[in-house]
C-alpha positions as a printed Julia matrix, in Angstrom:
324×3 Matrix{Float64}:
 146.64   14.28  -71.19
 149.33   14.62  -73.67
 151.8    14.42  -71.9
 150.5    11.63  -69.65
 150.32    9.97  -73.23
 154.24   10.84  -74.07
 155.35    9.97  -70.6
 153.73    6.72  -71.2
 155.27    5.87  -74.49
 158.64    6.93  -73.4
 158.46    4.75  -69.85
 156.93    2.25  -72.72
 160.62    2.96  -74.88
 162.6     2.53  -71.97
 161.44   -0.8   -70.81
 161.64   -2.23  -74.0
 165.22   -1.21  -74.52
 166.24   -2.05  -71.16
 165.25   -6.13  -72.03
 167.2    -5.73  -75.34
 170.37   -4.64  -72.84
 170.92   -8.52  -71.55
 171.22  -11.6   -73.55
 170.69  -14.87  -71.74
 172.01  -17.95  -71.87
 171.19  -21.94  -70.94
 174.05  -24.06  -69.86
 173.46  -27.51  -69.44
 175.67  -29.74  -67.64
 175.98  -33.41  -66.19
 175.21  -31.91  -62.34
 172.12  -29.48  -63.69
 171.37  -26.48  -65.56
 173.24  -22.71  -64.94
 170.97  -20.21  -66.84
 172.9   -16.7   -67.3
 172.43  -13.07  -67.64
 174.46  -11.48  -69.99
 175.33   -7.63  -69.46
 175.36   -5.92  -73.0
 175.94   -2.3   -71.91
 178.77   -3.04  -69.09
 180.43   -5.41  -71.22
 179.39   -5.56  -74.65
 182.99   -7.47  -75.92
 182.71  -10.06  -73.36
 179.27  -10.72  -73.97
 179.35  -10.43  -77.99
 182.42  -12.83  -77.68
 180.92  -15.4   -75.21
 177.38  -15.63  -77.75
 179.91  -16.09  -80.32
 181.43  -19.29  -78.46
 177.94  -20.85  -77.56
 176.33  -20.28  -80.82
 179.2   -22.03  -82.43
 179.02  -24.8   -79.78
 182.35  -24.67  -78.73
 181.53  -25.12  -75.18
 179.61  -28.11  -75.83
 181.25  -30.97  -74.41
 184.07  -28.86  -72.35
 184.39  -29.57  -68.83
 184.97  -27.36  -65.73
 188.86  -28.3   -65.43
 189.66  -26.09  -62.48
 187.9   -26.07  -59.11
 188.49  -24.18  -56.31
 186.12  -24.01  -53.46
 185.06  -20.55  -52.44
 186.9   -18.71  -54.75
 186.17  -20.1   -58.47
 185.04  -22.88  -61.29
 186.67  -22.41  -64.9
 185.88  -23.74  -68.36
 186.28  -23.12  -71.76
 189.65  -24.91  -72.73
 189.19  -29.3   -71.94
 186.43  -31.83  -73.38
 184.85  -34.45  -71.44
 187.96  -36.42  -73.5
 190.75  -34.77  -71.84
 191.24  -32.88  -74.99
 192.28  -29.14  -75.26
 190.17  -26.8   -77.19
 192.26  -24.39  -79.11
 189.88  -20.99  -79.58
 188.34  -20.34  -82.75
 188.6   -16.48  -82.43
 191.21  -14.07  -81.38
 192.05  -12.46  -78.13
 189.25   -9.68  -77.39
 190.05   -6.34  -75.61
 189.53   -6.33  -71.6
 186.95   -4.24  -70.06
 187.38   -4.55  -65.89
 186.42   -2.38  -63.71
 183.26   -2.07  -65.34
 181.09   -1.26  -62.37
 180.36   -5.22  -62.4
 182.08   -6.8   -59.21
 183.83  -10.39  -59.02
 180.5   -11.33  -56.59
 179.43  -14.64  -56.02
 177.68  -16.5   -59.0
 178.93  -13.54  -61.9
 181.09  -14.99  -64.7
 184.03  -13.43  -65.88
 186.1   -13.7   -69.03
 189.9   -15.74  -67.5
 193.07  -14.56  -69.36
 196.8   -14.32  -68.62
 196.8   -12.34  -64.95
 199.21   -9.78  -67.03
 197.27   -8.95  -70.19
 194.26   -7.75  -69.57
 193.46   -8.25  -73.59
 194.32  -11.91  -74.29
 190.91  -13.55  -73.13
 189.68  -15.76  -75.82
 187.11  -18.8   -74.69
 187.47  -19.43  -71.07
 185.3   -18.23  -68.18
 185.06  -18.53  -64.59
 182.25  -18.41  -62.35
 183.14  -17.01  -59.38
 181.42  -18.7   -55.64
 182.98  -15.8   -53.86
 183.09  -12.17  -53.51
 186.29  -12.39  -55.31
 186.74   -8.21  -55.45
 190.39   -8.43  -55.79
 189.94   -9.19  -59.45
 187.88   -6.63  -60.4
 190.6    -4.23  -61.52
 191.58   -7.01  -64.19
 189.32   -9.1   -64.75
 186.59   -8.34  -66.93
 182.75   -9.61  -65.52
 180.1    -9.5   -68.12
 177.1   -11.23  -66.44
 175.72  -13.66  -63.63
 173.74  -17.34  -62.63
 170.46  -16.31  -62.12
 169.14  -19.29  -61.58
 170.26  -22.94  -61.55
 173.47  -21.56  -58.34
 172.6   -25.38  -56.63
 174.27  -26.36  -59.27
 177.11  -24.29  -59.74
 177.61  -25.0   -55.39
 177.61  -29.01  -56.58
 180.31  -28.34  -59.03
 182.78  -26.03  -57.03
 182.51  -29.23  -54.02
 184.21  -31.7   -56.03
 186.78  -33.68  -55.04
 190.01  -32.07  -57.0
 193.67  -32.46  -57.51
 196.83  -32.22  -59.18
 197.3   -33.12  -62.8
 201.43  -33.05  -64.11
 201.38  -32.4   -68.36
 199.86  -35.28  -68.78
 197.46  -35.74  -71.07
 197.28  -32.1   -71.31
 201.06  -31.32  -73.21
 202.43  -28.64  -71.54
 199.65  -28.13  -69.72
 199.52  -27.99  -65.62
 196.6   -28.27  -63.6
 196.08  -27.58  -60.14
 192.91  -28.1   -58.48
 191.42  -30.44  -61.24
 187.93  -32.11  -60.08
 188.19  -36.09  -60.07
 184.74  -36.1   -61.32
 184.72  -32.98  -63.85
 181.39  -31.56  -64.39
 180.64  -31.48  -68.57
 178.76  -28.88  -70.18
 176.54  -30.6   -72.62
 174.85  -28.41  -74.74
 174.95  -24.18  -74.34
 172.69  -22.16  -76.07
 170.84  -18.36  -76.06
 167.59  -18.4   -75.44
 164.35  -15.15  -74.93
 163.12  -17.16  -72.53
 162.6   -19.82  -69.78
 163.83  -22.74  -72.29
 162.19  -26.23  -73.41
 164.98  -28.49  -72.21
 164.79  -32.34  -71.16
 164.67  -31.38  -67.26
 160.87  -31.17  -68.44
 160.62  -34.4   -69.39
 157.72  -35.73  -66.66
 153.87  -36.17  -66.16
 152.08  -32.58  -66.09
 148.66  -32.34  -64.97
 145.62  -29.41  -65.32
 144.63  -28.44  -61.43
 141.64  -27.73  -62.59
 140.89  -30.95  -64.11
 143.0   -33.48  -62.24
 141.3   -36.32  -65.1
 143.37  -34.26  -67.76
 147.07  -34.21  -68.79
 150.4   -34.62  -70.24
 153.1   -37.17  -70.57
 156.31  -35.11  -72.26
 159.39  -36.53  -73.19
 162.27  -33.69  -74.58
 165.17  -35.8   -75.71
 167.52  -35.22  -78.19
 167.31  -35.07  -82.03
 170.5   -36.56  -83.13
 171.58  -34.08  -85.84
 173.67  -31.89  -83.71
 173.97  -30.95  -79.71
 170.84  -28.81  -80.03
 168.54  -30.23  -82.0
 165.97  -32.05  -79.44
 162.27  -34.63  -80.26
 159.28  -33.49  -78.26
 156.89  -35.88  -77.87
 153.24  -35.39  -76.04
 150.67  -38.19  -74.7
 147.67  -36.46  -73.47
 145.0   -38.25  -71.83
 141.02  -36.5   -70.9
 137.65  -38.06  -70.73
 135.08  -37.23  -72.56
 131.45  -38.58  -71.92
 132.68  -40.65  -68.87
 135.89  -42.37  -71.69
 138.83  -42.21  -71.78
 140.73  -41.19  -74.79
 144.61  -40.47  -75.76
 146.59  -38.27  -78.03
 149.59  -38.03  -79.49
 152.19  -36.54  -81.02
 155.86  -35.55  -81.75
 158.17  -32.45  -83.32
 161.12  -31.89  -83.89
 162.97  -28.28  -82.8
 165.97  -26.48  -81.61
 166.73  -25.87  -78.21
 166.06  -22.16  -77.15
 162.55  -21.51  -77.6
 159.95  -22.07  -74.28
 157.22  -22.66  -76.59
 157.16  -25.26  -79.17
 153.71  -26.49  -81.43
 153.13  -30.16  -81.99
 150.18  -31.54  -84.56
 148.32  -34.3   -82.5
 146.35  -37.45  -83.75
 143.63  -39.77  -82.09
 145.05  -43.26  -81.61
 141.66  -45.84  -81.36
 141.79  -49.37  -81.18
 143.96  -51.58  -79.58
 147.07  -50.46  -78.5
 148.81  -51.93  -75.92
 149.74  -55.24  -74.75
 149.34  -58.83  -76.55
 146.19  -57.22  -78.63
 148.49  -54.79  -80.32
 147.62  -54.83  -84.27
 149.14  -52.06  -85.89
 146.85  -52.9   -88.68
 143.29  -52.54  -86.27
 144.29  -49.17  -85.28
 142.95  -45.71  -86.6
 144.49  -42.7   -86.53
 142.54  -39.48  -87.02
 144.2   -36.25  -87.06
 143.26  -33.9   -84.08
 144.61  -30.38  -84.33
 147.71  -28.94  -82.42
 148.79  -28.66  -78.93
 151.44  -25.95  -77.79
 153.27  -26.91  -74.96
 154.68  -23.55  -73.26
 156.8   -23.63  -69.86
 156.96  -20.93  -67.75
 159.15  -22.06  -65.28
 160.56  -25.57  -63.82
 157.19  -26.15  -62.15
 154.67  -24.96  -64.39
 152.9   -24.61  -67.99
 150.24  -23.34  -70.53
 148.87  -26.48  -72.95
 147.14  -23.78  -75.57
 145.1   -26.0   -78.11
 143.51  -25.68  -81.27
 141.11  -28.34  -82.94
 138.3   -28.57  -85.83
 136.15  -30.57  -83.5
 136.91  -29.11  -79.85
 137.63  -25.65  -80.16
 140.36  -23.57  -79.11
 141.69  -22.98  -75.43
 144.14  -22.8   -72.92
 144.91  -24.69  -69.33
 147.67  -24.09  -67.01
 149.9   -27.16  -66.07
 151.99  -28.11  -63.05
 154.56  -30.63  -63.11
 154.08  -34.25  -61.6
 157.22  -35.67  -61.95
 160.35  -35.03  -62.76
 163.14  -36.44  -64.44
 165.89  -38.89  -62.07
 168.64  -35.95  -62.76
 166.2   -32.95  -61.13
 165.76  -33.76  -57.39
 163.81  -30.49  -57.1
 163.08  -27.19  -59.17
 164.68  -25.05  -55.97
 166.43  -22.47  -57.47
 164.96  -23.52  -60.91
């Protein structure tokens, strides 16, 4: 029994230490999201350096300025502005051949082909088994999910750009239409971002559920407004509530204080001045995945609970959550 109980605790140890052994990361961009997994233990320079990039926010705004189809996409160096990036930090040590292969959809730190230790900020996905670079080229993680959108970005149109407006600069295989990473971020877990932005709805009462809107805050690129209408009936009415927070994108959960709005509301017998607000309690709004959510509420008058939630709709920039 003792043992049983050690062998338990230990599997118990293992797991735990095996989920601190990736960090993951949310990459937003004008054709859809790329979510990554970080390796910690095969490449722990890479990866410290890369989290050190995207919690800065230096990739915010940069563009994937070279594109070449079946082989690679690279960023880290050019805004949305045509304006280099210099890097904030200096060149980190390479680690290739770290039993991580060039495969399609890994990232990889980019460098001078000679000197395996002058990577600074830029990266490369690659969108083929690209093995020939494993011996110096240092991989440190992969897309796990959001790969329709790294296939949109490596099919763009591309070519030639001659110093200018880039200095000294020459670019082969620059995309007319660049693809712009707008906001990068780590995050524990499937993230609250505005791809949720939609109607959700409880299957198991189709009369209840949510309008969400996830925009951003306006302080800086990842500061984001969540705001929640929910509608239910209650003794055959119908009533609304609503509320808003304000957070930081990376967290998949995020708590918002609600409030009953009576009295007219809408339309030509709007009077801000007939209408009562009553406070409610909280909702937490909690996504799981592109397609589904937990509403877990809390009020004086109704209790405490917890419904699932399945999307509706979906923003105009998600045509589906495939791969999502």
């Amino acid at each position: 029994m003792i043992r049983r109980l050690l062998l338990a605790a230990l599997l118990a140890t293992v797991a735990v230490h095996a989920s601190a052994q990736t960090r993951t990361v949310w990459m937003e961009t004008t054709q859809g999201p790329i979510y990554l997994e970080l390796d910690e233990v095969a490449a722990p320079i890479a990866t410290a350096n890369f989290i050190d990039y995207v919690e800065e926010g230096f990739y915010d705004g940069l563009i994937f300025f070279r594109v070449i189809e079946d082989f690679i996409i690279q960023a880290g160096f050019v805004d949305a502005q045509l304006n280099v990036r210099q890097p904030t930090r200096p060149p980190i040590a390479g680690q290739p051949d770290n039993g991580l292969s060039a495969a399609p959809y890994t990232i990889a730190m980019a460098q001078i082909p000679s000197d395996i230790n002058s990577a600074t900020s830029q990266f490369f996905i690659n969108t083929a088994q690209n093995s020939s670079l494993d011996e110096d080229f240092t991989v440190f993680g992969e897309v796990i999910a959001g790969r329709s959108t790294v296939d949109r970005i490596q099919s763009a149109e591309t070519f030639f750009v001659d110093q200018f407006p880039f200095g000294s600069y020459d670019f082969q295989d620059f995309p007319a239409t660049p693809a712009e990473i707008v906001r990068a971020f780590e995050t524990d877990n499937y993230p609250l971002v505005p791809l949720h932005t939609g109607s959700w709805f409880d299957p198991q009462n189709p009369g209840r559920g949510l309008n969400v809107e996830i925009a951003n805050g306006g302080n800086s690129g990842n500061d984001a407004t969540l705001v929640i209408y929910l509608y239910d009936f209650i003794d055959g009415q119908q009533f609304w509530l609503a509320g808003n927070v304000n957070f930081d994108f990376g967290p998949s959960a995020v708590t918002v204080p609600m409030v009953i709005l009576e009295g007219p509301q809408f339309g030509d017998a709007f009077d801000p001045d007939d209408r009562v607000i009553e406070e409610w309690g909280t909702i937490t709004f909690e996504v799981t995945g592109c397609n589904t959510a937990v509403m877990t509420y809390d009020s004086p008058a109704f209790g405490s609970g917890e419904r699932p939630l399945t999307r509706l709709t979906r923003p105009n920039d998600l045509d589906s959550c495939d791969g999502l």
